[in-house]
Structure formats: C-alpha cells, structure tokens
C-alpha positions as CSV (number, residue, x, y, z in Angstrom):
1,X,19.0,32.1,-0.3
2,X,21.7,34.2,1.1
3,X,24.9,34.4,-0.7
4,X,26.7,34.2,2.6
5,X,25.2,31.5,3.8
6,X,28.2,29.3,4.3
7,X,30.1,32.2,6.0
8,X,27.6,33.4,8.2
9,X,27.0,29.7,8.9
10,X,30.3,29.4,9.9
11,X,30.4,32.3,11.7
12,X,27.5,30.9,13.7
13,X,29.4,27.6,14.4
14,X,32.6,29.0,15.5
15,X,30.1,31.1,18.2
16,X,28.6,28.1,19.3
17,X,32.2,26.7,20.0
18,X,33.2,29.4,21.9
19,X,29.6,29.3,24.2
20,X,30.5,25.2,25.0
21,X,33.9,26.3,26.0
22,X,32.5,28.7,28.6
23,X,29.7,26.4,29.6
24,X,32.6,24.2,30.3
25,X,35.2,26.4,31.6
26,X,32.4,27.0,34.5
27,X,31.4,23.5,34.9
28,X,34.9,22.2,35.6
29,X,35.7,25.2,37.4
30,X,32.9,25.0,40.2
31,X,32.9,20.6,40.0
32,X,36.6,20.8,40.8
33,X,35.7,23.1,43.4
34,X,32.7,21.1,44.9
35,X,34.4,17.6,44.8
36,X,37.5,18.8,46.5
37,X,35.9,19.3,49.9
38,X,37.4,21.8,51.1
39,X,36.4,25.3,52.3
40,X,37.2,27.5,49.4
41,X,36.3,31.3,49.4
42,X,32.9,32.2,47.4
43,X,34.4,34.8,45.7
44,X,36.4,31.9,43.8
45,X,32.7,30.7,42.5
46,X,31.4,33.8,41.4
47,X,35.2,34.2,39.2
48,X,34.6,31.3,37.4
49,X,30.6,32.1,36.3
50,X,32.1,35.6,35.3
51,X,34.8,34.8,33.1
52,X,32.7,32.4,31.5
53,X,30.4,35.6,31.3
54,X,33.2,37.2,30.0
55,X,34.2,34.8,26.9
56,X,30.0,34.9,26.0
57,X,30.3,38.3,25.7
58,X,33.6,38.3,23.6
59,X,32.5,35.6,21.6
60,X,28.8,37.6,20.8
61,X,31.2,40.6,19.8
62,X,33.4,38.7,17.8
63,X,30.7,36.8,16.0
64,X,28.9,40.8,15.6
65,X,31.8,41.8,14.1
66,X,32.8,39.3,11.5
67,X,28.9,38.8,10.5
68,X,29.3,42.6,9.2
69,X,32.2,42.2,7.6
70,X,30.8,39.0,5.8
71,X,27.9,41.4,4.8
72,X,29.6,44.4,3.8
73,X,31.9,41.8,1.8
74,X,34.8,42.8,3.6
75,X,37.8,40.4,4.4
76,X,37.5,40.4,8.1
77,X,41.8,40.2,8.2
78,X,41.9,43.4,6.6
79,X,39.8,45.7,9.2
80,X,42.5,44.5,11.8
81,X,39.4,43.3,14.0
82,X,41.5,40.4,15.5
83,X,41.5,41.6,18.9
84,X,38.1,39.6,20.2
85,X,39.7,36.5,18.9
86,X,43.3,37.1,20.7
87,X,41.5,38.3,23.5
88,X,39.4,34.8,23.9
89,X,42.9,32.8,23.0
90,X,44.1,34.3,25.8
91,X,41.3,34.1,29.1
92,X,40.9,30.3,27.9
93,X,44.7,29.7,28.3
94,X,45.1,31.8,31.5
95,X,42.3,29.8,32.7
96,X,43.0,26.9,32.3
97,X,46.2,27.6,33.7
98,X,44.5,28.8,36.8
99,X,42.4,25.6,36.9
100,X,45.5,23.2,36.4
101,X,47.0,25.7,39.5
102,X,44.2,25.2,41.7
103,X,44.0,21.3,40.9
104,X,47.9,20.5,41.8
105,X,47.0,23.2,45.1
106,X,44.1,20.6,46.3
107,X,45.6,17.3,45.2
C-alpha cells in the first residue's frame, strides 16, 4: 500500500470536485439560456462549454502538480504552486457573476 494513499486520495477527491463544478457551471449556464426563450447569440453557448473546458483543464494541472509534490514528499505550500488553485477561485466567481448578470438581464 502506498504511503500516500490518503493524500493522493484526497488529491483525487478535491479533482473530482472541481470536474462537478464545471459539469455544472455548463449545465446552468446553457438551461438558463434555453429556458429563457429568447434569441441569444451562439457564441454565448460555445463560452460557457469552454470555460468549463477551461476549469477541467486547470483542475487536471492542479491535481498534476500537487500529486508530485505528495510523491517527491514536498509540502505543496512551499513550491509556491498556488496559482492553479487562485486561478480556479477566480473563473468560478467571475462566472457565476456573469450567470447572476445574465439572469437579472432576462428576468
């Protein structure tokens, strides 16, 4: 058994998290969309698949990241590798804003 288990476990988990909040971050994005009947520009579509695109991809490179500093048995604060994780923070808040935005724009 690995002796990392329980941190590369977590490390797993935490992934995971961040892949449901782009499954939903696209889901609300294009039902909001859809239900509110009105001709919106396709281009607003394709946004909303690729920033959920985009958090995958930050969240694979974050979870990449810390899994080799678990291994090399490295605190992961130390190698100042923060930036996926602020980076993440920070498209999930601006898009939600966006999504509260374009909800009180169709209501």
């Amino acid at each position: 058994m690995n002796e990392n288990f329980k941190d590369h476990a977590a490390n797993e988990r935490t992934f995971l998290a961040w892949l449901r909040t782009a499954v939903a971050i696209v889901g609300v994005g294009l039902t909001a969309a859809k239900l509110t009947r009105t001709d919106l520009p396709q281009w607003s579509d394709l946004a909303m698949v690729l920033s959920g695109g985009v958090v995958v991809i930050l969240a694979f490179v974050r979870m990449r990241m810390l899994r080799a500093a678990i291994e090399s048995g490295k605190a992961p604060d130390s190698q100042g590798t923060n930036w996926p994780e602020l980076v993440l923070f920070a498209l999930v808040i601006a898009l939600l804003v966006l999504l509260g935005i374009f909800i009180l724009h169709v209501t």
